[in-house]
C-alpha beads as a LAMMPS data file, in Angstrom:
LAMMPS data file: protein, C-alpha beads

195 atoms
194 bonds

1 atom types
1 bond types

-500.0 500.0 xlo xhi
-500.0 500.0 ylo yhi
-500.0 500.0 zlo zhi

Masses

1 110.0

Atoms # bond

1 1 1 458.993 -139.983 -290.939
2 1 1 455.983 -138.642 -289.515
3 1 1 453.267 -141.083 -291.680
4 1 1 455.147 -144.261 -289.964
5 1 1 453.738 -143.304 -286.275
6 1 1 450.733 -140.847 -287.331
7 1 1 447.350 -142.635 -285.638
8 1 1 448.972 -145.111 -284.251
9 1 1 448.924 -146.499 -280.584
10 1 1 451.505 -144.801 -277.863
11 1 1 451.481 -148.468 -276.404
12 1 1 454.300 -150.419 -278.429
13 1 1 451.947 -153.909 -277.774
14 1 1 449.272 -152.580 -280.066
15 1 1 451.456 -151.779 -283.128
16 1 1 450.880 -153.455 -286.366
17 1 1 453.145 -153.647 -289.359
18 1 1 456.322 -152.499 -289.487
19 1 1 456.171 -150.775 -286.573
20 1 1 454.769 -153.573 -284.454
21 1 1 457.756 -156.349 -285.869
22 1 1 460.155 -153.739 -284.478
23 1 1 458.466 -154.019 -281.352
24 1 1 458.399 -157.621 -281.571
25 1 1 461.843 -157.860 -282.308
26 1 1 462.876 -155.649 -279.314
27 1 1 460.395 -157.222 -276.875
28 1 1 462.366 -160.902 -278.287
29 1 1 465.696 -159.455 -278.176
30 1 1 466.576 -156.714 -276.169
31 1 1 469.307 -154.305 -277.028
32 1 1 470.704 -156.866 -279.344
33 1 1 467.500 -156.710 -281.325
34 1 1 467.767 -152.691 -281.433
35 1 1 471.576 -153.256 -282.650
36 1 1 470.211 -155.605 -285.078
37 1 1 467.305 -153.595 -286.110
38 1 1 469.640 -150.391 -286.267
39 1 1 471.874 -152.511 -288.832
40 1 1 469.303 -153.242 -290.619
41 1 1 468.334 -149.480 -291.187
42 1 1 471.567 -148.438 -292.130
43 1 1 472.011 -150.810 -294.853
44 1 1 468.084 -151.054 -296.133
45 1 1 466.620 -147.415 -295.288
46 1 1 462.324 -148.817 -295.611
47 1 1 462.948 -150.046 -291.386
48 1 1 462.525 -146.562 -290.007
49 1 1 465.252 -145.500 -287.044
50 1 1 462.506 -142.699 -286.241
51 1 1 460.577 -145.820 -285.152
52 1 1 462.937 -148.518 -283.967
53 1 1 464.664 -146.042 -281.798
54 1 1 462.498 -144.200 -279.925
55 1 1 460.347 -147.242 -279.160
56 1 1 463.506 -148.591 -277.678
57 1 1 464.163 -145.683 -275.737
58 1 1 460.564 -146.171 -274.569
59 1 1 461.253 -149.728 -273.490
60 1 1 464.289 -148.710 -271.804
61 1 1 462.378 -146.299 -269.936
62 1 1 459.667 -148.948 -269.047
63 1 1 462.604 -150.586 -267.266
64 1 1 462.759 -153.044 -269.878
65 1 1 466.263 -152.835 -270.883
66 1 1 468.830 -149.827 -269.311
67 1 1 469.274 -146.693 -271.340
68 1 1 472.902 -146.887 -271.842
69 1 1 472.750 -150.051 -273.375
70 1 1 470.271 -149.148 -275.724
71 1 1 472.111 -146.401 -277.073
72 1 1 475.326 -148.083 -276.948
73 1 1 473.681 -151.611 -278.794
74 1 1 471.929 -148.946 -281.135
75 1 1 475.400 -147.195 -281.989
76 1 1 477.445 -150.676 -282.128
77 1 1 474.288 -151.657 -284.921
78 1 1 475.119 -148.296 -286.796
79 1 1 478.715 -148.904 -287.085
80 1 1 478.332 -152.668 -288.247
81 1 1 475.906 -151.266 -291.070
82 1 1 477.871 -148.726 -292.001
83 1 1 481.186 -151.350 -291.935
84 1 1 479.119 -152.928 -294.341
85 1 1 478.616 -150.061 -296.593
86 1 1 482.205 -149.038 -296.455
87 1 1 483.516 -152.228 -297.612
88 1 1 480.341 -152.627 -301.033
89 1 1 481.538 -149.048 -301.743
90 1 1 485.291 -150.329 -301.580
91 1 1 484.630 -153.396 -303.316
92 1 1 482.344 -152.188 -305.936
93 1 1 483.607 -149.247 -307.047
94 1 1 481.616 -146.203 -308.618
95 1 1 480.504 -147.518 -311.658
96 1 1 479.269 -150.868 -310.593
97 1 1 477.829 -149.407 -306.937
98 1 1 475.670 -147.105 -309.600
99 1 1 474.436 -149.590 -311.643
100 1 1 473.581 -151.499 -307.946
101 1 1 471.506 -148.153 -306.781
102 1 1 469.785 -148.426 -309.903
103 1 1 468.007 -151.457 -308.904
104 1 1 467.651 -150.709 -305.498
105 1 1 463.909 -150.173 -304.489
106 1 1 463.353 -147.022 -302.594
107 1 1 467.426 -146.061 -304.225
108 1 1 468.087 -143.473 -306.785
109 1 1 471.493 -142.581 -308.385
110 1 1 470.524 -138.929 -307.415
111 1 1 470.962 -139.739 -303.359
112 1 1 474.508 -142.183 -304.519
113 1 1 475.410 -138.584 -305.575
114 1 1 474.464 -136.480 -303.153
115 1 1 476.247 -138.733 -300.387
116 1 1 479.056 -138.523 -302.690
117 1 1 479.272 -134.362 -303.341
118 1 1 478.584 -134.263 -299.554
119 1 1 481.892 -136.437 -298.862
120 1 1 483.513 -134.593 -301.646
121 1 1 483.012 -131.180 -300.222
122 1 1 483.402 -132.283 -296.616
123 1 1 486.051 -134.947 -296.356
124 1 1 486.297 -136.779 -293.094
125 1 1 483.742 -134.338 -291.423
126 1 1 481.001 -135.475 -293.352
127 1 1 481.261 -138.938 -291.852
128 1 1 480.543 -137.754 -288.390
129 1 1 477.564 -134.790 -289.550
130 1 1 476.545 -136.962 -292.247
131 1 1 474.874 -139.211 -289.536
132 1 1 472.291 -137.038 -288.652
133 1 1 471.567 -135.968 -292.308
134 1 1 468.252 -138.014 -294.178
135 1 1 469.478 -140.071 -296.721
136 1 1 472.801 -139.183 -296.392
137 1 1 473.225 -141.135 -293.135
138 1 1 473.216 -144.601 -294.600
139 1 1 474.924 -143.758 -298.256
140 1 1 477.763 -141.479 -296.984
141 1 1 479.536 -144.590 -296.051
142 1 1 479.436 -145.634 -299.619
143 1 1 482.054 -142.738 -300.794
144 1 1 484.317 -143.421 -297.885
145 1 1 484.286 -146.391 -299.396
146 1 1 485.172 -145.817 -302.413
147 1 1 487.255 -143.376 -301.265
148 1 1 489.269 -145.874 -299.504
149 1 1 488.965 -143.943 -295.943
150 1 1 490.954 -144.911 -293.433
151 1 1 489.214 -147.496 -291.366
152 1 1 489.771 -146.729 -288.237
153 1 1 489.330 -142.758 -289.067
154 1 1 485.374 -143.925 -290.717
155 1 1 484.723 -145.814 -287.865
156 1 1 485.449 -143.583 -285.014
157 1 1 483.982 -141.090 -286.672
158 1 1 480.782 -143.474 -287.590
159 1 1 480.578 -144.017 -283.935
160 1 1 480.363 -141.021 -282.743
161 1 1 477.896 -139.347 -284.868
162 1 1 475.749 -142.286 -284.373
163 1 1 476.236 -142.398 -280.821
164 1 1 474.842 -138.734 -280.769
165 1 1 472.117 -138.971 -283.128
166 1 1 470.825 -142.509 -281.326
167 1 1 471.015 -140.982 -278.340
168 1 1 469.014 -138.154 -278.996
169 1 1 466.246 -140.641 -280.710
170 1 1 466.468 -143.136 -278.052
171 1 1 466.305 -140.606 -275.385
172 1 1 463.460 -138.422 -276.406
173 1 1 461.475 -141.667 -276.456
174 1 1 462.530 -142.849 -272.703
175 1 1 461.550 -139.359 -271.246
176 1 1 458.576 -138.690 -273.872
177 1 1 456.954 -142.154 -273.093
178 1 1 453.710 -143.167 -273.895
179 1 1 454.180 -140.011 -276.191
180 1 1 457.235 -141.721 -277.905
181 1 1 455.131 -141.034 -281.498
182 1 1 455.518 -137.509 -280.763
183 1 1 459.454 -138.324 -281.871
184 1 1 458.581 -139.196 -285.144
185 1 1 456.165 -136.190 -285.487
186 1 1 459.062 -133.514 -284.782
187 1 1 461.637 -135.770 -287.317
188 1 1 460.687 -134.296 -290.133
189 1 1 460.970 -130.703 -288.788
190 1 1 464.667 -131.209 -287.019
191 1 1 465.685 -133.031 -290.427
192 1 1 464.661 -130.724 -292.678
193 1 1 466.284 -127.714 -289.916
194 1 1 469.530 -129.732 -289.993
195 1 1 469.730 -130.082 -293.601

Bonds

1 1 1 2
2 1 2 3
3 1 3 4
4 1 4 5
5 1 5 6
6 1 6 7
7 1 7 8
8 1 8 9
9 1 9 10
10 1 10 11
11 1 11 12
12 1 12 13
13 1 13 14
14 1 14 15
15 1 15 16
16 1 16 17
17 1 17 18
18 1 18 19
19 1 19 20
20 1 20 21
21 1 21 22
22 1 22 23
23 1 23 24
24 1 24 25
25 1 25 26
26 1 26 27
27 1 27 28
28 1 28 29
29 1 29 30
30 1 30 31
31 1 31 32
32 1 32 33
33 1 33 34
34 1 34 35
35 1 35 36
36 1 36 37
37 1 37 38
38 1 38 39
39 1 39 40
40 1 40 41
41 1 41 42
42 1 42 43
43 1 43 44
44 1 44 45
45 1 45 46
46 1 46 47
47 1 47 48
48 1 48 49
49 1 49 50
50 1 50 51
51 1 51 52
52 1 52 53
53 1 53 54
54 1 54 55
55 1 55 56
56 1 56 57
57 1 57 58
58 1 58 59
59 1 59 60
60 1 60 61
61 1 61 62
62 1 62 63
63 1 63 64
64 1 64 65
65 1 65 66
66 1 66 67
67 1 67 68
68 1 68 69
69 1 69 70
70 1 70 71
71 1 71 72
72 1 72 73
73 1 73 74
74 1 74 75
75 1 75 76
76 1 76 77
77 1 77 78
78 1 78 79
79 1 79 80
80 1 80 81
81 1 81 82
82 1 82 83
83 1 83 84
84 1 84 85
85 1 85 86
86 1 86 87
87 1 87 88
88 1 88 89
89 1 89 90
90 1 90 91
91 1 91 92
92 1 92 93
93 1 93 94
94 1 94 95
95 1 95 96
96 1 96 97
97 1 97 98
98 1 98 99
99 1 99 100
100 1 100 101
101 1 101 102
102 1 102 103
103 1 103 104
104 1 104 105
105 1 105 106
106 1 106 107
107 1 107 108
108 1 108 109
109 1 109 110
110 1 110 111
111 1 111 112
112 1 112 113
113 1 113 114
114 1 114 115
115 1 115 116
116 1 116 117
117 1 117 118
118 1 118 119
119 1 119 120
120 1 120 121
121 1 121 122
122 1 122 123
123 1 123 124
124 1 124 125
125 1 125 126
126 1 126 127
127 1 127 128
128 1 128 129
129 1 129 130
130 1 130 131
131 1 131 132
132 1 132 133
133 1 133 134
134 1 134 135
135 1 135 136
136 1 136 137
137 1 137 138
138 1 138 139
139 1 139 140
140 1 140 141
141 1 141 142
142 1 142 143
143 1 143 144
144 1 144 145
145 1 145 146
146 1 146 147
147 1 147 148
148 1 148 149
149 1 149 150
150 1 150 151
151 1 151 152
152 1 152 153
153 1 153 154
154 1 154 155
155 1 155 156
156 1 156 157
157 1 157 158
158 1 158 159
159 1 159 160
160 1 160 161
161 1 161 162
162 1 162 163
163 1 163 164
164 1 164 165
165 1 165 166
166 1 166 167
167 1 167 168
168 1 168 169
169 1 169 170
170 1 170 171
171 1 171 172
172 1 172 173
173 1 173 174
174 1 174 175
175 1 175 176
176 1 176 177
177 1 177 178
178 1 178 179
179 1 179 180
180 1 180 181
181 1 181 182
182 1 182 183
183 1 183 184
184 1 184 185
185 1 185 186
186 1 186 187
187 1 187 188
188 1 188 189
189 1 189 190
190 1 190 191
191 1 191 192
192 1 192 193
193 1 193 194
194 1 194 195
């Protein structure tokens, strides 16, 4: 996660690419554009959460939008994308969800299955730590899925483990400020320490 914020500006205004439509999209939408945004990452993993969060956390602390919403719209986006993972794992099942990561750019079959021995080993647990795992964030909701987990159970448990990693994300970047990059710097390291 480092490369998406290495060399670029600490002001949000001067982004470009990626980085700056998720500032755009904020700066147009608020927290519902960080929920959005969120959503988006959990289903399609190329929008970076490294990026759209802190940056929101930033804004928040630029008194743009409060700090408890941002975190709370940023968790509520987590749990919709995750909904929607739940229910393509559910409805797919393994064999045609396989063929589906196949195709999918920036997807291999080797993360499907690591999501999958995680949940295997781990159960319901690896629902709520499986949030602040790379890769395994977005795809764990696949094997609950197909697991048929109960709903309720997946989405409490979504919701909190979201709630804590966003939080974390969102508030290094409201008390790091203009050093908000410095978030997506130390990623890598706390990922790979987690892991």
């Amino acid at each position: 996660a480092a490369w998406l914020v290495e060399g670029v500006s600490a002001d949000p205004s001067e982004l470009t690419g990626l980085a700056g439509w998720v500032v755009d999209v904020i700066a147009a939408l608020g927290p519902v554009g960080v929920g959005g945004l969120v959503a988006l990452e959990t289903v399609f993993p190329p929008v970076p959460s490294e990026v759209v969060l802190p940056v929101a956390g930033f804004l928040a602390g630029q008194g743009e939008m409060g700090l408890g919403t941002t975190i709370v719209s940023a968790t509520a986006g987590s749990v919709l994308g995750a909904v929607v993972l739940y229910w393509l794992g559910a409805r797919l099942g393994r064999r045609r969800l396989r063929r589906a990561a196949d195709r999918m750019p920036l997807v291999d079959r080797g993360d499907l299955d690591r999501a999958e021995s995680w949940f295997g080993r781990h159960g319901h647990t690896a629902v709520l730590t499986g949030r602040v795992i790379p890769v395994v964030r977005s795809l764990v909701s696949l094997p609950a899925g197909l697991e048929r987990m109960p709903v309720p159970l997946f989405v409490a448990l979504t919701a909190l483990g979201s709630a804590v990693y966003n939080g974390v994300l969102v508030g290094a970047g409201y008390l790091l400020g203009e050093r908000w990059t410095d978030v997506g710097r130390w990623s890598d390291v706390v990922n790979l320490v987690v892991v």
